[in-house]
C-alpha positions as CSV (number, residue, x, y, z in Angstrom):
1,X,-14.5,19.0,13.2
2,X,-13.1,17.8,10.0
3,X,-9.1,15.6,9.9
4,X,-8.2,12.7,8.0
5,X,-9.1,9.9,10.1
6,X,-10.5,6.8,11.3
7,X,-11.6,6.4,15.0
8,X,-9.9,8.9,16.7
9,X,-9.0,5.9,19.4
10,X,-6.8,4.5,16.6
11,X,-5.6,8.1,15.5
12,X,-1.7,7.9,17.1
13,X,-0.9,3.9,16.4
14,X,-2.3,4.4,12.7
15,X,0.0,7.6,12.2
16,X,3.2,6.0,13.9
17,X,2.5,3.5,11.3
18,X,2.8,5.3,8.5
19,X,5.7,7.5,10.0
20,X,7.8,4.5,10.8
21,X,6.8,2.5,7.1
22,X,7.9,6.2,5.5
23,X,11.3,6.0,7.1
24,X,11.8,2.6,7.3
25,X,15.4,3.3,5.9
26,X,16.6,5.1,9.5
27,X,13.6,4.0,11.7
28,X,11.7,1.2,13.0
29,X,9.4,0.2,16.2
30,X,10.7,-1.7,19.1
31,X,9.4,-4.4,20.9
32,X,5.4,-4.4,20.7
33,X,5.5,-1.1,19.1
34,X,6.2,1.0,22.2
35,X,8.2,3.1,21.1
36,X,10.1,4.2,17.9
37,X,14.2,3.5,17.7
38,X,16.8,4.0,15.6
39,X,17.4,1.1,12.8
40,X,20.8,0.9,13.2
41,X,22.3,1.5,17.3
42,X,25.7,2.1,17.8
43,X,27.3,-0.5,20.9
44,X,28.6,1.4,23.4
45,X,27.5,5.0,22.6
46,X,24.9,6.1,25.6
47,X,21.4,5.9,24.7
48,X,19.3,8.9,24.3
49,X,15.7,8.6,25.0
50,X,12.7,11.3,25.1
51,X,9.0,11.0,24.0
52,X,5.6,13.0,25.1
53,X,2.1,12.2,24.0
54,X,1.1,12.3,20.4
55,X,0.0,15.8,19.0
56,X,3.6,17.5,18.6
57,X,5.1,16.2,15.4
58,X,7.3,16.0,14.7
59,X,8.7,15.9,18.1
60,X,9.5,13.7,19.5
61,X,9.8,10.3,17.0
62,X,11.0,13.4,13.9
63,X,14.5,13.1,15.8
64,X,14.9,10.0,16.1
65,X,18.0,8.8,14.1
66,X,21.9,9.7,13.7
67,X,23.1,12.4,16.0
68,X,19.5,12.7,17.9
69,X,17.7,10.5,19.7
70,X,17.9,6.6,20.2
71,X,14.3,6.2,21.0
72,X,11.2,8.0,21.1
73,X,8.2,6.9,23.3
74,X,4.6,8.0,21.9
75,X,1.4,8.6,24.7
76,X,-1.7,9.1,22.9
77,X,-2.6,12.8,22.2
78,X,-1.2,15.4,24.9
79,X,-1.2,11.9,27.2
80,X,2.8,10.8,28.7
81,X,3.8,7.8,27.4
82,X,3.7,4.8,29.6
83,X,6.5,3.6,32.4
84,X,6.0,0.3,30.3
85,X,7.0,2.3,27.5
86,X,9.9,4.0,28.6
87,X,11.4,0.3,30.2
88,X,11.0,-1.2,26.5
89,X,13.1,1.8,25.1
90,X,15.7,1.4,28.0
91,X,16.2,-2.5,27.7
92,X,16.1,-2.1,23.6
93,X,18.5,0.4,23.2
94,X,21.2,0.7,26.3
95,X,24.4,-0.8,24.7
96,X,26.3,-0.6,27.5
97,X,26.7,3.0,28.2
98,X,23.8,3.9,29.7
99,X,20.6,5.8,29.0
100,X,20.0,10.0,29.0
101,X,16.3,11.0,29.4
102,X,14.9,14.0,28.3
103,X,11.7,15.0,29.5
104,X,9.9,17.9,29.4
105,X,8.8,19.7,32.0
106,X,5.0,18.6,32.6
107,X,3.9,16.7,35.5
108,X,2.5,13.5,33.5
109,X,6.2,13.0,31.7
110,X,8.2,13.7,35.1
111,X,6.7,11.0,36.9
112,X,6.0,8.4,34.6
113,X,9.8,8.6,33.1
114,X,10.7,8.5,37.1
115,X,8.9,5.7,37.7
116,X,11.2,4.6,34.5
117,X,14.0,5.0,35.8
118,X,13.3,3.6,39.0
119,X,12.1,0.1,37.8
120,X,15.1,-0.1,35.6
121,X,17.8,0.0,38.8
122,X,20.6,-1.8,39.3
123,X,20.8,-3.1,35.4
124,X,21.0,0.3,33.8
125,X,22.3,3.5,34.1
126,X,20.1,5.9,33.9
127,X,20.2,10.0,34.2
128,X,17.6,12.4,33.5
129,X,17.6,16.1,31.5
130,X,14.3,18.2,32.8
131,X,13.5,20.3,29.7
132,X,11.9,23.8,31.2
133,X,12.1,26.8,28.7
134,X,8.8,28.1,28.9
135,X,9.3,31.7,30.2
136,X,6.2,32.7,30.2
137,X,4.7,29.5,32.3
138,X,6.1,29.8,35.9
139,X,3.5,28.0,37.5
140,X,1.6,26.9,34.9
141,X,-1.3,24.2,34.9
142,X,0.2,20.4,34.1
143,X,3.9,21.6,35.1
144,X,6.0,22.3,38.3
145,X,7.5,25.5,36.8
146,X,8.9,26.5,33.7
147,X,7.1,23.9,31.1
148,X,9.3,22.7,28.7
149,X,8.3,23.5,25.0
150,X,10.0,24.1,21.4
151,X,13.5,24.3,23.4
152,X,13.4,20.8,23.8
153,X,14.1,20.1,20.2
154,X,17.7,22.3,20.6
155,X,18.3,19.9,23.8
156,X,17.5,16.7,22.1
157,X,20.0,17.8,19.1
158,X,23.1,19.5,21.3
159,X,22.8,15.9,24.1
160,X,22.4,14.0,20.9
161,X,25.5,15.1,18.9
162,X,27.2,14.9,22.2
163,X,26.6,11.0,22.9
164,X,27.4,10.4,19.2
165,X,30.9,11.7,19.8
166,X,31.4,10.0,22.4
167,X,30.4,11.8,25.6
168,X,30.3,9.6,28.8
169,X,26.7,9.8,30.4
170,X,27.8,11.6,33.4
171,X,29.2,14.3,30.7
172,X,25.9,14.5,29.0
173,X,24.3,14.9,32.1
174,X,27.0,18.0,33.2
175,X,26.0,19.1,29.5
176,X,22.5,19.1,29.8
177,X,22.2,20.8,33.5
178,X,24.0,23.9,32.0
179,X,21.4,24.3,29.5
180,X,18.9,24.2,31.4
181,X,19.1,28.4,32.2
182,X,20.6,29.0,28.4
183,X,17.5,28.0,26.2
184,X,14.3,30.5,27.0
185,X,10.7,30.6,24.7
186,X,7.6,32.0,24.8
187,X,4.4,31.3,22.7
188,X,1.3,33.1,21.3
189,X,-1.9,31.7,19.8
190,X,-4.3,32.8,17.2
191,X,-6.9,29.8,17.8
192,X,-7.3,26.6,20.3
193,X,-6.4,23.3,19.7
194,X,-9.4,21.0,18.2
195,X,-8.8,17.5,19.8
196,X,-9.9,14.2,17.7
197,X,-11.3,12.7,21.1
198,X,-13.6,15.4,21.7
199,X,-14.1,17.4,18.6
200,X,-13.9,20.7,20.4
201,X,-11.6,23.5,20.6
202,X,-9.3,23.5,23.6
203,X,-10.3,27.1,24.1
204,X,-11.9,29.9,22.3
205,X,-10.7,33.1,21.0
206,X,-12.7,36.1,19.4
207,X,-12.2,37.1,15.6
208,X,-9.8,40.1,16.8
209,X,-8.0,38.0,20.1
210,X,-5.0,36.2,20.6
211,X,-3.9,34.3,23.2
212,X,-0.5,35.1,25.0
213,X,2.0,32.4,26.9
214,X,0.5,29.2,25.6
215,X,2.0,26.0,26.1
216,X,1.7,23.0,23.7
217,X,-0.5,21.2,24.9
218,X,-3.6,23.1,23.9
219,X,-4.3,24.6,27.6
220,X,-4.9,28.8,27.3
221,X,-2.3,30.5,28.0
222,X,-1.5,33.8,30.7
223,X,-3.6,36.3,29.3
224,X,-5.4,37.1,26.3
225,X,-5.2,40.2,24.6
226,X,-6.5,41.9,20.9
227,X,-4.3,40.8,18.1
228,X,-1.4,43.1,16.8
229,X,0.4,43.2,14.0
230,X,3.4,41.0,13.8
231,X,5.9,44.0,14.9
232,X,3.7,44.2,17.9
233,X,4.1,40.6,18.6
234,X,7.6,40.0,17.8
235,X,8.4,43.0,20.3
236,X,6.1,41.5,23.1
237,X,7.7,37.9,22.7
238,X,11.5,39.3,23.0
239,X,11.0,41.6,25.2
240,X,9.7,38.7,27.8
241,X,12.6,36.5,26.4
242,X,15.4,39.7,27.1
243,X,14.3,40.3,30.3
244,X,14.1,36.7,31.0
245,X,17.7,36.0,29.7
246,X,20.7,37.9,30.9
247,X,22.0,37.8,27.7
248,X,24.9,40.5,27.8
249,X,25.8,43.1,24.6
250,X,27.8,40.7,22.3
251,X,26.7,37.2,23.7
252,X,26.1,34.9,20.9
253,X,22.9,32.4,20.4
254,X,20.5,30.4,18.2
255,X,17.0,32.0,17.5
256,X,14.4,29.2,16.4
257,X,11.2,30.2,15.4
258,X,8.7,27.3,15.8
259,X,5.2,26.8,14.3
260,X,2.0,25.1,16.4
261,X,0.7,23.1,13.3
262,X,-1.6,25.4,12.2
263,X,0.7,28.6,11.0
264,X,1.6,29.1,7.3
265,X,5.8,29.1,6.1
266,X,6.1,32.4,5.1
267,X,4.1,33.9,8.6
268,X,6.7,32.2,10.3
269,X,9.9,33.9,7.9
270,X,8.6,36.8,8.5
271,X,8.5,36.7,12.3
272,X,11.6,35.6,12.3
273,X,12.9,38.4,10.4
274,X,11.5,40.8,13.2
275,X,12.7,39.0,16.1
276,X,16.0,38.7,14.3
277,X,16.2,42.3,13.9
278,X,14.9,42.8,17.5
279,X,17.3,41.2,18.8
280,X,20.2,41.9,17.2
281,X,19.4,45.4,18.3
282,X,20.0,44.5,21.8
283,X,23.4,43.2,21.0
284,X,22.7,39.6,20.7
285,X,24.8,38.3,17.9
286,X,22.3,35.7,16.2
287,X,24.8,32.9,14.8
288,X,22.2,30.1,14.0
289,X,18.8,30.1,13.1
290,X,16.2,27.3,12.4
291,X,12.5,28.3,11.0
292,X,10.0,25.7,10.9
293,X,7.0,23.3,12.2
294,X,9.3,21.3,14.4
295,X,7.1,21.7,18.1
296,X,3.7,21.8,17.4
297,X,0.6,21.1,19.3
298,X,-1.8,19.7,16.9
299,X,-3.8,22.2,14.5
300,X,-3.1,25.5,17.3
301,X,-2.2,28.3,14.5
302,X,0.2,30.1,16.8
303,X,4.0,30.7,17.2
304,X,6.7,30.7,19.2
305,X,10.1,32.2,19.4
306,X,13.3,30.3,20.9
307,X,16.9,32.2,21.8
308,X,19.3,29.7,23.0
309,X,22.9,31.1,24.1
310,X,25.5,29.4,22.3
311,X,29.2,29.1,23.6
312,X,31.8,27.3,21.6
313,X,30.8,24.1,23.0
314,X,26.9,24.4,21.8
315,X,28.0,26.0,18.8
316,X,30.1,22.8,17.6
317,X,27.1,20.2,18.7
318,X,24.4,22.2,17.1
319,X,26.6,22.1,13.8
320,X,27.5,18.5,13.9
321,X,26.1,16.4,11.6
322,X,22.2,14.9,12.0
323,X,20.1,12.3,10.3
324,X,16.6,11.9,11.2
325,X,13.5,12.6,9.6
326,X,12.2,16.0,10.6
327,X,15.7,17.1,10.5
328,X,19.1,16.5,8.4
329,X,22.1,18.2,8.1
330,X,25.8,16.8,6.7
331,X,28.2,20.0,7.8
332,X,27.7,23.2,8.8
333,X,26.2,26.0,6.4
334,X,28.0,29.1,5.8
335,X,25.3,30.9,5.1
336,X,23.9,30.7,9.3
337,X,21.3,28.3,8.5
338,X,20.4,25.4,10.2
């Protein structure tokens, strides 16, 4: 195993410190450096508040900052953050209106932000957003259900650009539930995740395999199957996703295509350009688009393709204005990008 590193103990606390000291200008750590927050909170805007374990940057703490996220709260690699955690990030950042969790859909980050919320009763508010787009992960291994992958990102920015206009928690919550059967993903994997704890590869895969349905979290995924070529894949990912969807002729979405950490730029272009042209063949009318390492799970070379169905509502919040570090945008490009 070779990485850039020191103890792989002190791995996550000696990355969030060079995150935070990069982007000290909209960033900085709360109280004992539980958790990352926004510099600068806004008083009575409702708090928004996700976080995972370490090994997806730049999800979670990436979005933290104007028109995302209020906090982020780290775990160590593929490891939920704390309860302890998640109470710092509520006390630090709730101005008044309340806190909006988003959690993914893996059994470690259900309870423990649970357990959150629970301790916190009586002086916050508090409501919860289960993330689970994974359509390929119906009762998968760490989740109950769908898992909740790349996705995530598209309901941390469409909650977040909601709470900076304004929206009362209970709205955000309204918001967020009817998302939940509008984003749908599915994933594919070249090679395992190598983990800095152990130094070995999460699984294995032969010169001429890939691995189908993985999650981010390094853990295999449904099936494995020889390797194609990227027409191949692109048409076995949106076929799953189509028949997944419901998506009528003419219905209107966002298509993000999402690298694992270990996938080159222009790989990812050019599987977008096939699942763009896949399905726009179906009738989908592809209005946004986002290409990128945004959801990754360590050094996994692997993909995975995201079709979110956007109605006037989403369309609006996805092109609202956002400042963070992974992502930043001042008005809406009329070209379709992000």
């Amino acid at each position: 195993m070779k990485k850039f590193m020191n103890e792989a103990a002190a791995m996550v606390a000696e990355s969030l410190e060079g995150f935070v000291s990069a982007h000290g200008g909209l960033i900085m750590f709360g109280a004992e450096r539980k958790f990352v927050r926004r510099r600068h909170l806004t008083p009575g805007k409702v708090a928004i508040i996700s976080g995972g374990g370490a090994g997806h940057e730049p999800l979670h703490v990436g979005f933290v900052g104007h028109g995302m996220l209020d906090a982020a709260c780290t775990g160590h690699i593929f490891t939920s953050p704390t309860p302890d955690q998640i109470i710092a990030a509520i006390e630090e950042t709730d101005t008044g209106a309340g806190c909006l969790l988003i959690v993914k859909n893996y059994a470690g980050d259900v309870m423990n932000f649970e357990m959150a919320a629970e301790a916190v009763l009586g002086r916050h508010r508090i409501e919860t957003v289960i993330v689970s787009d994974d359509v390929a992960a119906q009762g998968a291994a760490r989740s109950s259900g769908r898992r909740g992958v790349a996705g995530t990102l598209i309901v941390e920015k469409i909650l977040g650009a909601a709470a900076e206009a304004g929206v009362n928690l209970a709205g955000l919550k309204a918001l967020g539930g009817r998302m939940e059967t509008q984003i749908h993903t599915m994933g594919v994997a070249l090679s395992g995740v190598t983990v800095p704890d152990t130094g070995r590869a999460t699984f294995t895969l032969e010169p001429d395999e890939m691995e189908v349905g993985v999650g981010i979290h390094g853990e295999p995924g449904l099936y494995r199957q020889k390797i194609a070529d990227a027409d191949t894949i692109a048409r076995l990912i949106c076929s799953t996703i189509l028949a997944d969807t419901g998506l009528q002729n003419g219905d209107r979405a966002l298509l993000l295509v999402n690298g694992f950490g270990g996938t080159p730029t222009p790989e990812l272009y050019l599987m977008y350009n096939v699942a763009r042209r896949l399905f726009e063949a179906s009738g989908i009318r592809i209005l946004r688009s986002l290409v990128g390492t945004y959801v990754t799970s360590l050094d996994m070379a692997g993909l995975s393709v995201t079709l979110s169905l956007l109605d006037e509502e989403a369309l609006h919040l996805w092109d609202a204005p956002v400042l963070t570090a992974a992502l930043q945008r001042g008005r809406h490009d009329p070209t379709g990008g992000c």
